[in-house]
Phi, psi and omega in degrees: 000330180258025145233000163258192242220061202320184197291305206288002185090038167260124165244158223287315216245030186284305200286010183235303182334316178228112198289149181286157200277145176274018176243328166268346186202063184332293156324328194275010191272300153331321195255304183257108201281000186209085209294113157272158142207171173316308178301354199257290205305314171313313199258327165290351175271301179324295155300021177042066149268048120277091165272347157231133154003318195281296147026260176311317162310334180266339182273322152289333189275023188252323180303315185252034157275287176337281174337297173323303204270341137338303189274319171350267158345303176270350155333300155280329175289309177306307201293314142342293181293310181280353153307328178282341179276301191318284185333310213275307187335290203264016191016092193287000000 
């Protein structure tokens, strides 16, 4: 999974490999009560903390639930802000 590749060659899973530090990314802390990335996954398949697939399986779909609710969010936080410019601009 952390090597492909969209088509222009941007790889996909670079912003997951490593969780941001709660001094670069205070907020995503606040938000994601229960923080995954790959390197966490790596190193429980490296220390045999996996005992099934399903396991392991749970831990990426908690990496791309997080991912989700993340992009939701920030998502929103744009719409929010340009609704609110927009709002302000023309006073409806």
């Amino acid at each position: 999974m952390v090597g492909f590749k969209t088509n222009d060659g941007r790889e996909i899973a670079v912003p997951f490999i490593e969780l941001p530090t709660k001094r670069e990314l205070p907020d995503y802390y606040e938000v994601v009560h229960n923080p995954m990335d790959f390197a966490r996954i790596k190193k429980k398949i490296d220390k045999g903390r996996y005992s099934t697939i399903e396991e392991m399986g749970h831990d990426v779909k908690l990496l791309c639930e997080n991912a989700r609710v993340c992009w939701l969010i920030q998502h929103f936080q744009h719409f929010y802000t340009f609704n609110s410019f927009i709002h302000r601009s023309y006073e409806f």
